[in-house]
C-alpha positions in Angstrom: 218.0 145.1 38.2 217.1 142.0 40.3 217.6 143.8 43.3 215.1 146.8 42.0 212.9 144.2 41.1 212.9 143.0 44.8 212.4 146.3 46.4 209.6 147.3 44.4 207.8 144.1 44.9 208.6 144.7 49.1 206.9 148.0 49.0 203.9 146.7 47.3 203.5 144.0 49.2 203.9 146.8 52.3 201.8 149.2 50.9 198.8 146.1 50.8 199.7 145.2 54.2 199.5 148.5 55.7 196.4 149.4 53.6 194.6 146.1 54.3 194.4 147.4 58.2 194.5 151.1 58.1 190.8 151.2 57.2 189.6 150.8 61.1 187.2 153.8 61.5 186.1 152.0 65.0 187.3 154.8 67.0 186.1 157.9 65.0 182.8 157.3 65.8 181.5 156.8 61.6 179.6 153.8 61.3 179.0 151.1 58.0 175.6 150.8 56.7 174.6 148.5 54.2 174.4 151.3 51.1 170.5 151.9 50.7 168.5 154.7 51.7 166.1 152.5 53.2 168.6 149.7 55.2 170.7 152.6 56.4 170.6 151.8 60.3 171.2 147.9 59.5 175.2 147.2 59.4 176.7 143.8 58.5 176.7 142.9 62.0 172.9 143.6 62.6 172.1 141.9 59.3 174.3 138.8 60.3 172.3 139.1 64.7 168.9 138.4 62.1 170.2 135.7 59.8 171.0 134.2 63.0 168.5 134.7 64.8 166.3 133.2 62.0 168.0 130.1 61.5 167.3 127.1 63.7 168.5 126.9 66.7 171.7 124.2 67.4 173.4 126.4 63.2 177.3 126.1 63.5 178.7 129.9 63.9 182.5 130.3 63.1 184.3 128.6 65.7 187.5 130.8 67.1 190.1 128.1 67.7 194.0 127.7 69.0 197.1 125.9 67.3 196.4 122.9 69.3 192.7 122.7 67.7 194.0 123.7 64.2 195.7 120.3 63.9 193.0 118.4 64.9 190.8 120.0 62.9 192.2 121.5 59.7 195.8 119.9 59.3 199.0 119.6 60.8 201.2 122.5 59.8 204.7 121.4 61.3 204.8 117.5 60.4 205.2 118.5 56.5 205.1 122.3 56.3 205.3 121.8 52.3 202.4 119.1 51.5 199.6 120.3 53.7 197.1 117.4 54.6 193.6 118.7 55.2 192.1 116.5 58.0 188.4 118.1 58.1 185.6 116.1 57.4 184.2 118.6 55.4 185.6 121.6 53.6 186.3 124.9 55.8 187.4 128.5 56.0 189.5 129.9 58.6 190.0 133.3 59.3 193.0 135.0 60.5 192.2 137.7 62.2 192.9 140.3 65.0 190.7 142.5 67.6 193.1 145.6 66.4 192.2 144.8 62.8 189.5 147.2 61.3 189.1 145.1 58.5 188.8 141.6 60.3 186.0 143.1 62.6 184.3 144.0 59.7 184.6 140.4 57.7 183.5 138.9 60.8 179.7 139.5 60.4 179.8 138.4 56.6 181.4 134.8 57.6 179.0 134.7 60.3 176.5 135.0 57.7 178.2 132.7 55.5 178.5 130.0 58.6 174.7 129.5 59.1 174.2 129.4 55.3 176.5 126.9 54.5 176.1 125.3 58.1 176.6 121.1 57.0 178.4 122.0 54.2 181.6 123.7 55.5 183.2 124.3 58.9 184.1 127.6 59.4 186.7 129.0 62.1 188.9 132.2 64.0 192.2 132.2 64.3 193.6 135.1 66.6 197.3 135.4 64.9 198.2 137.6 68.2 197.5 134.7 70.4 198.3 132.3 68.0 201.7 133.5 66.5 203.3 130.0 65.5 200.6 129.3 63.5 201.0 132.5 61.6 204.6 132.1 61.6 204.6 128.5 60.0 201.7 129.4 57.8 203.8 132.9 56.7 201.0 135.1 56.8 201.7 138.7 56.5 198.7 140.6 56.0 195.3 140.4 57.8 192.4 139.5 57.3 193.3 136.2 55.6 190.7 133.7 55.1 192.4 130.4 54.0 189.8 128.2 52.4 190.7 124.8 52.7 188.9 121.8 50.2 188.2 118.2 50.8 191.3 117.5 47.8 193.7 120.1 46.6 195.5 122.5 47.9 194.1 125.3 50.1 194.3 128.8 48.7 193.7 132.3 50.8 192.0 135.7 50.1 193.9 139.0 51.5 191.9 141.6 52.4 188.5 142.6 52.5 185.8 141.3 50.1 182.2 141.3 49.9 180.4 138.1 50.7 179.3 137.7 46.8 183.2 137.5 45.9 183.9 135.3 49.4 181.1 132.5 48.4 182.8 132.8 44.4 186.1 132.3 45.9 184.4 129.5 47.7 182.6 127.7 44.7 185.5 127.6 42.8 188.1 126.4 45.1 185.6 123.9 46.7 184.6 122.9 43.0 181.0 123.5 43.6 178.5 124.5 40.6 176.8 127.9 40.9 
């Protein structure tokens, strides 16, 4: 019975990792839009080029960054893999991601967004788990995206997948402890 249990639980947790990437339409030429009639040509990425673009100039963007830079700026993974330490000065997200990933191209233009918004407030930053695979390793992350919010106290916590931004910045006010 145990060992049912086990197997079941494998092939879900294979079916969400295959299913979590096997959206990339990149290559069959459809393209995102924003849902209304009247925003139709604007995708997340356009929408995200604007925000920018309107925001002063000197906004943090989400910073891609290496293993070397991950301990210096978010915590040392290897000195105690099972008590994290959060070394940030403020709170941040990092997103694990890869340029094969349909859905991590597609979160990208959302924490963009979310990176001049909260620019001050949290640090936001891109981890490429194909150039990066210790990290990954240490960190045992299976499925991509994963966007591993990280608070000032506490212990971090990660979203799978792909979500909206209104269920990324809820994700981000509770696990930050921020009123909303």
């Amino acid at each position: 019975m145990k060992y049912l249990s086990r197997l079941l639980f494998d092939c879900v947790c294979l079916c969400c990792a295959l299913s979590a990437c096997a959206g990339n339409n990149a290559g069959s030429g459809q393209s995102q839009t924003s849902g209304s009639a009247d925003n139709a040509s604007e995708t997340p990425l356009t929408e995200a080029v604007t925000a920018m673009s309107q925001a002063p100039s000197g906004v943090s963007k989400v910073k891609e960054i290496s293993q070397a830079q991950f301990v210096a700026l978010v915590g040392d993974y290897n000195s105690e893999p099972s008590a994290f330490k959060f070394v940030g000065q403020r709170p941040a997200i990092v997103d694990f991601n890869a340029e094969w990933c349909g859905p991590c191209r597609r979160l990208a233009p959302i924490l963009e967004e979310l990176a001049v918004e909260y620019a001050g407030r949290v640090d936001f930053y891109s981890v490429n788990v194909d150039d990066n695979p210790e990290i990954t390793q240490a960190l045992r992350i299976s499925s991509i995206p994963m966007v591993l919010l990280c608070p000032m106290n506490g212990t971090p916590q990660s979203i799978v997948g792909l979500y909206p931004k209104d269920e990324i910045v809820n994700a981000m006010n509770y696990v930050f402890g921020w009123k909303k």
